[in-house]
Backbone as CSV, one residue per row, in Angstrom:
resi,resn,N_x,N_y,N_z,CA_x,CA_y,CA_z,C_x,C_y,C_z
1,UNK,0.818,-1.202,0.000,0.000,0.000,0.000,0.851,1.251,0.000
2,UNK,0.610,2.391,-0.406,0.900,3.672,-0.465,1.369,4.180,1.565
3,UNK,2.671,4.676,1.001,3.294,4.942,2.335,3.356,6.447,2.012
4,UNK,2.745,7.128,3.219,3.184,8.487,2.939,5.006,8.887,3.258
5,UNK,5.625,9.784,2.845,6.956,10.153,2.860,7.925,8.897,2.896
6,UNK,7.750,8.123,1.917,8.829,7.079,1.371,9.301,7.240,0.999
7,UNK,9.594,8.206,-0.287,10.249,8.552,-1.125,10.439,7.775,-1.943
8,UNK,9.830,6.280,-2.241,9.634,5.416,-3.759,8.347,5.817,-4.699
9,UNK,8.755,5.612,-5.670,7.713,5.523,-6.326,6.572,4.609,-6.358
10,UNK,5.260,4.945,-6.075,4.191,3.919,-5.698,3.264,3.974,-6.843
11,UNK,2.758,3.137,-7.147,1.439,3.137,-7.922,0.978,1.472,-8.346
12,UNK,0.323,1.622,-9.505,-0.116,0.180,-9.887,1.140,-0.499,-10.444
13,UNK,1.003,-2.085,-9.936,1.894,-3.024,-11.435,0.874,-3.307,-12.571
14,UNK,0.343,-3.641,-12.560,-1.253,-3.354,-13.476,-2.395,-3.075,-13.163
15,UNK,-2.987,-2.165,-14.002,-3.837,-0.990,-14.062,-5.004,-1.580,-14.381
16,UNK,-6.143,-1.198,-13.488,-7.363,-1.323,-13.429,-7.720,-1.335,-15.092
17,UNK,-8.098,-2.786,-15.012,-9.249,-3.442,-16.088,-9.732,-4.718,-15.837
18,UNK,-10.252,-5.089,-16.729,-11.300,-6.708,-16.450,-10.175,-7.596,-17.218
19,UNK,-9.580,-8.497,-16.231,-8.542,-9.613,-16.805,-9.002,-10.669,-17.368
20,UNK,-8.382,-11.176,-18.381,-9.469,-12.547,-19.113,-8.893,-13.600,-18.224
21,UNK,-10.089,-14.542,-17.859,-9.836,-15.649,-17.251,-9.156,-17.042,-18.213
22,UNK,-8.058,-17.636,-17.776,-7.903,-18.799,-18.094,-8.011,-19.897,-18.585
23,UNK,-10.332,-19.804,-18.376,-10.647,-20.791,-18.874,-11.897,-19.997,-19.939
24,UNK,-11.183,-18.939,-20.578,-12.237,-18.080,-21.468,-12.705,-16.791,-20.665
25,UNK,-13.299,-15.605,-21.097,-14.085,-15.020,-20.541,-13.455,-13.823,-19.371
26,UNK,-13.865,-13.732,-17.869,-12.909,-12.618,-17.456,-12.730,-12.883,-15.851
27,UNK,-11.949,-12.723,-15.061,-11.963,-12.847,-13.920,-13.144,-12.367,-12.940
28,UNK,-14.049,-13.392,-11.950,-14.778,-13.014,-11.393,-13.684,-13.388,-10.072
29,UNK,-14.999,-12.815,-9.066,-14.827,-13.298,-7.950,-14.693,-14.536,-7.007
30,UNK,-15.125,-15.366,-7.499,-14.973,-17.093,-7.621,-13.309,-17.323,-7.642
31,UNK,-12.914,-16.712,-8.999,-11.543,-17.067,-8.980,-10.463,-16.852,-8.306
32,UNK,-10.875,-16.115,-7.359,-10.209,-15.539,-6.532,-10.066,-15.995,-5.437
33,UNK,-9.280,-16.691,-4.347,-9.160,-17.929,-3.444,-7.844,-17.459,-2.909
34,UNK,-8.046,-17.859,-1.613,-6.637,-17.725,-0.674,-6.344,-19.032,-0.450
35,UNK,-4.797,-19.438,-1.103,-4.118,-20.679,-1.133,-3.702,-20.751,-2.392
36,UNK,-4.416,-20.219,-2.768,-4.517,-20.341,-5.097,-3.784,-20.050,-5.606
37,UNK,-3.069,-20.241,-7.250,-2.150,-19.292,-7.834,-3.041,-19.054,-9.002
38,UNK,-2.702,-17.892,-9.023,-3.242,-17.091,-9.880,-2.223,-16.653,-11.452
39,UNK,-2.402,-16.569,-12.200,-1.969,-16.640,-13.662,-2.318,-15.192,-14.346
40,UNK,-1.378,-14.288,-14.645,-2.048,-13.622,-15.137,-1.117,-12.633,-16.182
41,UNK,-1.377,-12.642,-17.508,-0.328,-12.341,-18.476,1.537,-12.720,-18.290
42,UNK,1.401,-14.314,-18.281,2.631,-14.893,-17.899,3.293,-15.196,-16.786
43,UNK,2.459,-14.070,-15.547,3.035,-14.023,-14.288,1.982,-14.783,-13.508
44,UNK,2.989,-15.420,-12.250,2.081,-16.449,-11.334,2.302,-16.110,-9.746
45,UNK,0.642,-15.857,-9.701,1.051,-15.011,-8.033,0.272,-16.013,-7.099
46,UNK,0.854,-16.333,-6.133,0.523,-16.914,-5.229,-0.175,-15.997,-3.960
47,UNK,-1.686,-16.233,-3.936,-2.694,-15.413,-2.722,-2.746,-16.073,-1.184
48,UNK,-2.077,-14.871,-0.865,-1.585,-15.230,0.880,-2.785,-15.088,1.886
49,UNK,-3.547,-14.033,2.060,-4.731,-13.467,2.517,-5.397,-12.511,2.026
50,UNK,-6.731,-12.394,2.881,-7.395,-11.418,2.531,-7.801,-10.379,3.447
51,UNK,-8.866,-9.305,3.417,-8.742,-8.594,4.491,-10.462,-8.895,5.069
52,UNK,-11.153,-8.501,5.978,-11.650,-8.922,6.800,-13.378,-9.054,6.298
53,UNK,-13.276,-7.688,5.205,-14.626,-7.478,4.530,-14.464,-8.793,3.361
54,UNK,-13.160,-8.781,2.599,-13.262,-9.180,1.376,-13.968,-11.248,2.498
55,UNK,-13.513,-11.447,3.676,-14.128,-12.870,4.316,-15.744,-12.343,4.465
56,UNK,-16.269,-11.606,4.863,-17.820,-11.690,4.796,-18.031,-11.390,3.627
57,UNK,-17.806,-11.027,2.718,-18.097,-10.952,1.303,-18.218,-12.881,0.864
58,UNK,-17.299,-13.174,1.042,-17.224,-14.562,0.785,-18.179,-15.226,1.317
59,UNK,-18.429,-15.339,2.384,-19.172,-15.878,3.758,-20.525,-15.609,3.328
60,UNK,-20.805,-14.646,3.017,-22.280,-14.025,2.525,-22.818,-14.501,1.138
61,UNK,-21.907,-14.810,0.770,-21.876,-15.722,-0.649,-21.924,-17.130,-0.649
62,UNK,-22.025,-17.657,0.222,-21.815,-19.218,0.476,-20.310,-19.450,0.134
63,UNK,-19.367,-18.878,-0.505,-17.912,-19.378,-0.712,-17.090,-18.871,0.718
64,UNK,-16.158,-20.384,1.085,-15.063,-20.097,1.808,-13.742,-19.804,1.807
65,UNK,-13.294,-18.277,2.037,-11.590,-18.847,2.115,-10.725,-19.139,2.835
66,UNK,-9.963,-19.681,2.354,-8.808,-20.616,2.906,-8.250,-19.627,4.289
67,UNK,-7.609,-20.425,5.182,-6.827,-20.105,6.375,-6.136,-19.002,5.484
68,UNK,-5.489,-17.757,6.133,-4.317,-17.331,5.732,-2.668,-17.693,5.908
69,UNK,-2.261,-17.856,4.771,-0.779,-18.370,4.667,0.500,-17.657,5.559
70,UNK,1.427,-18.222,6.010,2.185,-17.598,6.737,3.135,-16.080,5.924
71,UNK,3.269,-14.972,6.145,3.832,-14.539,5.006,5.096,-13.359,6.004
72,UNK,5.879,-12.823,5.576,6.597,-12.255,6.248,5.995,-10.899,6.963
73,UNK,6.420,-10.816,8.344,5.437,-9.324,9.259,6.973,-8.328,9.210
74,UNK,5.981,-7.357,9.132,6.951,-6.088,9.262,6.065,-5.350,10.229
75,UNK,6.725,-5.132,11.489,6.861,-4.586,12.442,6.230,-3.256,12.808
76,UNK,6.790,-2.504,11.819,6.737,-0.996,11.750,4.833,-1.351,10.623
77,UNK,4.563,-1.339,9.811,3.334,-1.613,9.410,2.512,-2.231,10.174
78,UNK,3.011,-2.711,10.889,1.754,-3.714,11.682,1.068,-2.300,12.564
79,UNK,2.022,-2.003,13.272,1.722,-0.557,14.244,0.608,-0.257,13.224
80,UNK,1.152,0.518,12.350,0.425,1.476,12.136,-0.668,1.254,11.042
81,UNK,-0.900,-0.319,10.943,-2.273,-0.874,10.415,-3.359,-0.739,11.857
82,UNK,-2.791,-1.409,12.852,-3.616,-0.850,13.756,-3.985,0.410,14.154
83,UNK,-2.746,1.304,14.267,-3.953,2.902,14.522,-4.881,2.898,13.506
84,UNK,-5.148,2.586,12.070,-6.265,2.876,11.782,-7.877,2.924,11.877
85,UNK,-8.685,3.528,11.592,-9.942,2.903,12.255,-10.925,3.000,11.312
86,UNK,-11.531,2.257,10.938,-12.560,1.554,10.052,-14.062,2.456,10.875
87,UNK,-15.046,3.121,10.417,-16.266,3.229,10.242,-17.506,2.355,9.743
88,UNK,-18.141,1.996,10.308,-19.368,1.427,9.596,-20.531,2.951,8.875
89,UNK,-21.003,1.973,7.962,-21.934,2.649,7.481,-22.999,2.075,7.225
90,UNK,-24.077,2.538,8.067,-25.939,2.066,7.878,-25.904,1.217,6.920
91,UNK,-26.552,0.135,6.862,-26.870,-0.901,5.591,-28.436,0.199,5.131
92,UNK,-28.664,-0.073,3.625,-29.997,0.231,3.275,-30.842,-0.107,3.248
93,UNK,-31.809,-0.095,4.257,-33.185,-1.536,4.550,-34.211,-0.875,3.399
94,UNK,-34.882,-2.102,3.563,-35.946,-1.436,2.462,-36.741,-0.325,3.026
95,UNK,-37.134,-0.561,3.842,-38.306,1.148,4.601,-37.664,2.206,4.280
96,UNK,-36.111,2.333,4.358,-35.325,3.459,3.734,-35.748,3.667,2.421
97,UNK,-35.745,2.741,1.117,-35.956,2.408,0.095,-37.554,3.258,-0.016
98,UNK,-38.611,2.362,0.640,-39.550,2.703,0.376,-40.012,4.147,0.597
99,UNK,-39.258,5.004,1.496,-39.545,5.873,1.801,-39.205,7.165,1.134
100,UNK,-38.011,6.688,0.556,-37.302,7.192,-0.618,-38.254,7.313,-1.815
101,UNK,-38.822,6.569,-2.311,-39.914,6.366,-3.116,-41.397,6.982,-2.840
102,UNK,-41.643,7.100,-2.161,-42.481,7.696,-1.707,-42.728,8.906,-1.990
103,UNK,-41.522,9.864,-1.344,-41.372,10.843,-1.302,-40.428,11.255,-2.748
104,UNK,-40.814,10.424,-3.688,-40.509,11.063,-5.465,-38.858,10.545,-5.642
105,UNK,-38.170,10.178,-4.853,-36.598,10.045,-4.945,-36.449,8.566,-5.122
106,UNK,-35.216,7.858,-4.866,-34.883,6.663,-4.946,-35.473,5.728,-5.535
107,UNK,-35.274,6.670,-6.974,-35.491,5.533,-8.469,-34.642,5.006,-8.745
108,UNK,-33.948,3.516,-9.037,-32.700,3.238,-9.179,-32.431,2.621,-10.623
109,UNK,-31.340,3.455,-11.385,-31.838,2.936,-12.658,-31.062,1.519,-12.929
110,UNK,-31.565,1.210,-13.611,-31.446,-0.632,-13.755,-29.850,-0.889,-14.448
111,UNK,-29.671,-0.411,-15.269,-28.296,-0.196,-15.851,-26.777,0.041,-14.628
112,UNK,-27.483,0.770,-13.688,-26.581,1.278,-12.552,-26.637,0.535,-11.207
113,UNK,-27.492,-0.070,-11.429,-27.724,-0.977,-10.295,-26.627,-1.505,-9.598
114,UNK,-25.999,-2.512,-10.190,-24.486,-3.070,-9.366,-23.618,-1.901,-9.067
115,UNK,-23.485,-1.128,-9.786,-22.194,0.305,-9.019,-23.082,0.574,-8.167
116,UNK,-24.413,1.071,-8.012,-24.957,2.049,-6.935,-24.983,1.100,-5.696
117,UNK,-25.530,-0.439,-5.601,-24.635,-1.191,-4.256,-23.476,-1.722,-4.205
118,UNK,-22.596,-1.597,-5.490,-20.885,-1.291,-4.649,-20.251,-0.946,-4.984
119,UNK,-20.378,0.533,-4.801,-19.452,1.487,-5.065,-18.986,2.006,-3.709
120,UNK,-17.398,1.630,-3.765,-16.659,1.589,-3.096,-16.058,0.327,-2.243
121,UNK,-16.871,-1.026,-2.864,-16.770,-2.417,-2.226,-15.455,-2.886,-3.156
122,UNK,-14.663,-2.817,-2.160,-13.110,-3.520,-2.717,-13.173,-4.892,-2.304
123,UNK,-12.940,-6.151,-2.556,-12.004,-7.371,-2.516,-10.942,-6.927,-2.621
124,UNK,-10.089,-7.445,-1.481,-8.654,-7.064,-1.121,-8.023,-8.129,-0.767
125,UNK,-6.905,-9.062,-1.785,-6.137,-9.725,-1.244,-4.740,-9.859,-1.656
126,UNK,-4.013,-10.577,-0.806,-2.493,-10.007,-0.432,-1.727,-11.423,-1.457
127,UNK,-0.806,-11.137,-1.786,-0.347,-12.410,-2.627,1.396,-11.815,-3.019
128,UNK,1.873,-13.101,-3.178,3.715,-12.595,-3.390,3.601,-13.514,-4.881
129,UNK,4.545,-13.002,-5.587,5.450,-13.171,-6.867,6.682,-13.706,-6.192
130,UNK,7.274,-14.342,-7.210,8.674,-15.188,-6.897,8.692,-14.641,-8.189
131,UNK,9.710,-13.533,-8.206,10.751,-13.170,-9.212,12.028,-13.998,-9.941
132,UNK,11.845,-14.637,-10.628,12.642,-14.999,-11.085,13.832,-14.442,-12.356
133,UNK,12.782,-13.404,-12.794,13.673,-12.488,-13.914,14.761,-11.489,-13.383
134,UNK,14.937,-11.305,-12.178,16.238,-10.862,-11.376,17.333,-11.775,-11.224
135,UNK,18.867,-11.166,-11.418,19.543,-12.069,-11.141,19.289,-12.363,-9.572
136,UNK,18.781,-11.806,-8.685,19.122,-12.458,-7.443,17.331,-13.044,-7.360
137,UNK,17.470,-14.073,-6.432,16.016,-14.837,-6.502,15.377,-13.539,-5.608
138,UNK,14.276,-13.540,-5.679,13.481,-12.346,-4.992,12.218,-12.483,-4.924
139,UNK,11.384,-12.206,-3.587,9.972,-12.505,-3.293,9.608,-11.296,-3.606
140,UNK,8.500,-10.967,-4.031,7.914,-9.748,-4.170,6.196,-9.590,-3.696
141,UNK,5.886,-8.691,-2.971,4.396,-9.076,-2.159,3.594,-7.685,-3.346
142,UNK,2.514,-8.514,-3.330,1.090,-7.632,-3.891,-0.033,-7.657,-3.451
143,UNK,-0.763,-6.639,-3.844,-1.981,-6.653,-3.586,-2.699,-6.410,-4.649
144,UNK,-3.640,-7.337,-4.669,-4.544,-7.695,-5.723,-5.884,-6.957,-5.198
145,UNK,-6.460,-5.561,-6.054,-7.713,-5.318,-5.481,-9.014,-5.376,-6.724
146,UNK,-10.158,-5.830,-6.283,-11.314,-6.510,-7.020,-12.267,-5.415,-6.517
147,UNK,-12.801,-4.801,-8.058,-13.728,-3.803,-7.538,-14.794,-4.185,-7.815
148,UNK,-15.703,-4.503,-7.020,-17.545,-5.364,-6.969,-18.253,-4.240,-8.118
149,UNK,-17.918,-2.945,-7.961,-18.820,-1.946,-8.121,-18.852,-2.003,-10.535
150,UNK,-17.479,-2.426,-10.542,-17.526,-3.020,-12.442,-16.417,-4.081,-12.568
151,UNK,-16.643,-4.794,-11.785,-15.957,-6.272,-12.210,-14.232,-6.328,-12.926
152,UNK,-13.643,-4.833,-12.365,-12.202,-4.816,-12.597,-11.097,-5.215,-11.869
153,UNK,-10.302,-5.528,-12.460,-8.824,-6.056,-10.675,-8.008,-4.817,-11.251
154,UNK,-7.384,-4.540,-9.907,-6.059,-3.708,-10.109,-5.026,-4.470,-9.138
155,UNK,-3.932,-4.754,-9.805,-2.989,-5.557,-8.860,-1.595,-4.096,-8.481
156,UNK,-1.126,-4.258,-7.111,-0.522,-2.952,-6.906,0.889,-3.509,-6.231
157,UNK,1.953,-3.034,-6.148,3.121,-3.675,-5.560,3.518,-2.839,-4.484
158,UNK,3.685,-3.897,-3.267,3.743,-3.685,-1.802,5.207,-2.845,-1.736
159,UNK,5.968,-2.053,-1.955,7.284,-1.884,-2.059,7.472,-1.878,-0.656
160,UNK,9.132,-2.677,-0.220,9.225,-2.581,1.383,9.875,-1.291,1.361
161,UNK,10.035,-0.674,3.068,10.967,0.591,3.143,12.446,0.274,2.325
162,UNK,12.662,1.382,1.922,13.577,1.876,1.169,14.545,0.770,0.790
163,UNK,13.927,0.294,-0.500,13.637,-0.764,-1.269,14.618,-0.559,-2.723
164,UNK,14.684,0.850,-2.627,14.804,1.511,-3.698,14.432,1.539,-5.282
165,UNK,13.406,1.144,-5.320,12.060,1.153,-6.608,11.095,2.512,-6.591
């Protein structure tokens, strides 16, 4: 993830679009599994975990994932994954819905439907590359993120501190 005052360069290893799946067609959410390797324009990433929404996402779906894999901790991130703090936000019951309607608003157009319930719903999971195109052997960690809201992945590279990338 994006470190403020690192001084590396951060961004995507590949850029948000819909990846073709393997066996035809395009990567859903199904394909996506902690334990799994994943294939994707030549490169093979092995998925370590996920984060806590992307398991009730699953869970809520009838699909399970796997235990999370042992993967290397860094110390200094761990801290300061914990100061962060997560918000909930109201689910939309229907009486909301209906009331919305009622009162002339909350027409939902049919075309927009899947972005307007998830927009902003990431699948988030963590996965390493084994570099082999370096002369020195080298693990490399990613994050693979799955956006519910139009069925795109963006895969992003974890750079460690001053890594120099």
């Amino acid at each position: 993830p994006r470190q403020d005052n690192s001084g590396i360069p951060q961004g995507q290893f590949i850029r948000r679009h819909r990846f073709p799946a393997p066996g035809g067609g395009y990567l859903k959410p199904e394909d996506l599994q902690v334990g799994s390797e994943l294939q994707i324009y030549g490169r093979s990433m092995f998925i370590t975990d996920c984060d806590a929404f992307t398991r009730a996402y699953y869970e809520q779906a009838g699909l399970e994932q796997g235990p999370a894999e042992v993967s290397e901790l860094d110390p200094f991130n761990a801290t300061r994954d914990a100061m962060k703090v997560n918000c909930a936000v109201a689910p939309r019951t229907y009486e909301k819905m209906y009331r919305e309607v009622m009162l002339g608003g909350g027409h939902v157009n049919a075309d927009m439907q899947q972005f307007l319930e998830n927009d902003r719903k990431v699948l988030r999971f963590f996965c390493i590359m084994d570099d082999l195109a370096t002369p020195q052997f080298e693990r490399r960690p990613f994050l693979i993120l799955y956006f519910l809201s139009d069925d795109k992945v963006e895969i992003r590279e974890m750079y460690p501190l001053n890594c120099g990338r």
